[in-house]
N, C-alpha and C positions, 0 to 999 in steps of 0.2 A: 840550275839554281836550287840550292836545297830547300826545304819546305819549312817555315817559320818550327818548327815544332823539333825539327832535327839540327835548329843552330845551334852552337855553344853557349849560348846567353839566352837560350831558350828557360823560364823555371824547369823547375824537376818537383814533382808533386812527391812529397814524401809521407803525408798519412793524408786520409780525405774519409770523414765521419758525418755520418747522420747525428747529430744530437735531437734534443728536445727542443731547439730554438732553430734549426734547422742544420744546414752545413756547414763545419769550418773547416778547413784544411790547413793543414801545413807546407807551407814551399820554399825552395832554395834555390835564389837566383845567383850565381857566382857566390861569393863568400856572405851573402845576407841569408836570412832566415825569414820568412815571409806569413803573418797569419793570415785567412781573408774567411770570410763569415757571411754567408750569401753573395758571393761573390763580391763583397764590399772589401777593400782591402782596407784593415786593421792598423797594421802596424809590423817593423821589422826591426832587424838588429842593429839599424843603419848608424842609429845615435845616439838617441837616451836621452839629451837635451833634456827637452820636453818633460819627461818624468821624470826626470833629478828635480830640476826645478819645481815639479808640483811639490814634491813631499818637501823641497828647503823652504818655499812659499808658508807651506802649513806651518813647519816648526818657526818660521819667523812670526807667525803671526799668534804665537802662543806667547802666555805669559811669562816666562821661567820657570813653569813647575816641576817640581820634578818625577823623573822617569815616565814621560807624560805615553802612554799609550795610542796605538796609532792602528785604525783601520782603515784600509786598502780595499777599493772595489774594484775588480779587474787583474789578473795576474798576466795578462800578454805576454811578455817577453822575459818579461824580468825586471825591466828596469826599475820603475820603483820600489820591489823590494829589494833588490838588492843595494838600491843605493840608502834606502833605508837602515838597512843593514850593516852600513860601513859605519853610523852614528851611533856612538855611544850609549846616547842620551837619551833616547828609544828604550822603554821601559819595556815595551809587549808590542808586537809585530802582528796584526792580523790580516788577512789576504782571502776577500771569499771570488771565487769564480766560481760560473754556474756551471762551464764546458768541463764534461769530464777530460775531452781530447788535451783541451790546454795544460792542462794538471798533470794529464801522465808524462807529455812531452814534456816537460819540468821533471818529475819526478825520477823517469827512467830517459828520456828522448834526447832530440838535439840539444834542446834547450836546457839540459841542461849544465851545460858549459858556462851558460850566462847566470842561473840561479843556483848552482849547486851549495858553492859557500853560502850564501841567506839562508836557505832552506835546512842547512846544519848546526845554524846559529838557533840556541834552547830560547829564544826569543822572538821566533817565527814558529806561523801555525795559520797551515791554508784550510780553507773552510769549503767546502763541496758545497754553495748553494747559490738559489737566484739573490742579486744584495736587495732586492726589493721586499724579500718576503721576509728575509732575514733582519733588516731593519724593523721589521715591525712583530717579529717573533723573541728575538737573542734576550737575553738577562745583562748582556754583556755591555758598557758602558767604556766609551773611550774620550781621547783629548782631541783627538782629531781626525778626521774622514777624508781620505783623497779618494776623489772619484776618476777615473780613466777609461770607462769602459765604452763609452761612444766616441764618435769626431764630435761630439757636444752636444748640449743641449736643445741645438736646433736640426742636431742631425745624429739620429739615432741607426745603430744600428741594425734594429727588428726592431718594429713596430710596437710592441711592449713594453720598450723601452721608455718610451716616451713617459708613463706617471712616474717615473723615477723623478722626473723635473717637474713634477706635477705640486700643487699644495700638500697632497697626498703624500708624495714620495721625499718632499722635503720635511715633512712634518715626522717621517720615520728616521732620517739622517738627524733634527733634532732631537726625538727620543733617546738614542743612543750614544750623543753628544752628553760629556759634563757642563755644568754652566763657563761662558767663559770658553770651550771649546770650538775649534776652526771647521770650518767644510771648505773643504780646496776641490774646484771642479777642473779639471782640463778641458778643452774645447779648441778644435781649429779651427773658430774665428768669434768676434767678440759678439755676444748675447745681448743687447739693452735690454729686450724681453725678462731675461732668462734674471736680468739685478732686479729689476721690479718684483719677478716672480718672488727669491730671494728678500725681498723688504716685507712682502705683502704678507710670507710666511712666518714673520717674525724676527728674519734674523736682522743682527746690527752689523757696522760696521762692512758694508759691501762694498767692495772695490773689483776691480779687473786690473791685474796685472799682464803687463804683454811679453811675449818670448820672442825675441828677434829671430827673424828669417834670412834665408838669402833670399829673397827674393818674394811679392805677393804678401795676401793679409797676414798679419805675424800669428801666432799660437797665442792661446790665452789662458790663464788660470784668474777663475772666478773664485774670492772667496768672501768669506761672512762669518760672524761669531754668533754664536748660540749666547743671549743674555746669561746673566746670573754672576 
């Protein structure tokens, strides 16, 4: 019997980096693309669902304005910017990740099969940093924030992560919000905490949207509008 590691369905480790937040890798199981980030697995090529919907979520819940600007926390796979990217109506496209690994695979790598047209589109512009510091650093002002970058708010990827959901960290995704402005969270399972947090911090209009599954707790997109 051959040894799990020499099956055909075995992954294939295609880059594996130390960063600053610790390890993330790249892997290929048959025709997917695989990220995993202390050994947490991330996210893969499998769908998109998920991220389509965050970023149609946030434009549904804007007002009509026009060419409304839209920042992206998390570049994973691609999917929402790229599907970003298919809409018109997307004034400016910003995308910050802190992983340098994730960026280059994008830029030069597998991945970039999935982002290459977004990333050629003069309406995208990926940002090299943590979104936490950047939120409370940028000059830059947007319509709407989708966040992706953990399995949610109850389940962070590194432990750092965590003031991102904090008063703290939502009082920085306000900053950077126009009045009137959405913050769309992704999460794989629904937060009550995480709307309270979201009310306490000021925002209005807080709902949870759910993403159907086959099967188990469905996917969630938390959002809230920044007054004004």
């Amino acid at each position: 019997m051959p040894l799990p590691y020499d099956m055909p369905d075995a992954p294939e480790v295609l880059d594996r980096r130390e960063g600053p937040y610790g390890e993330v890798v790249l892997r290929r199981h048959g025709k997917l693309l695989q990220i995993i980030a202390n050994g947490c697995f991330l996210m893969d090529t499998s769908d998109g669902r998920s991220e389509r919907l965050l970023v149609e979520a946030a434009r549904a819940a804007l007002d009509g304005r026009a060419a409304p600007r839209l920042l992206i926390g998390g570049l994973g796979v691609g999917f929402s910017l790229s599907h970003a990217a298919t809409d018109p109506r997307w004034g400016g496209i910003t995308v910050v990740e802190r992983e340098r690994a994730v960026i280059d695979w994008h830029l030069d790598g597998p991945l970039a099969a999935f982002s290459g047209p977004a990333l050629a589109d003069p309406r995208s512009t990926i940002v090299a940093a943590d979104l936490l510091d950047y939120v409370h650093e940028t000059r830059d002002t947007f319509d709407a924030v989708c966040l992706d970058i953990d399995n949610g708010p109850d389940w962070t990827v590194t432990e750092g992560n965590g003031s991102l959901y904090s008063p703290a960290g939502l009082a920085g995704c306000a900053r950077v919000l126009r009045p009137g402005g959405v913050l769309a969270v992704w999460s794989a399972r629904p937060s009550p905490e995480f709307e309270g947090t979201l009310r306490n911090a000021g925002f209005q209009q807080v709902r949870t949207e759910e993403i159907p599954v086959a099967r188990g707790v469905p996917d969630v997109v938390h959002l809230a509008v920044r007054p004004g």
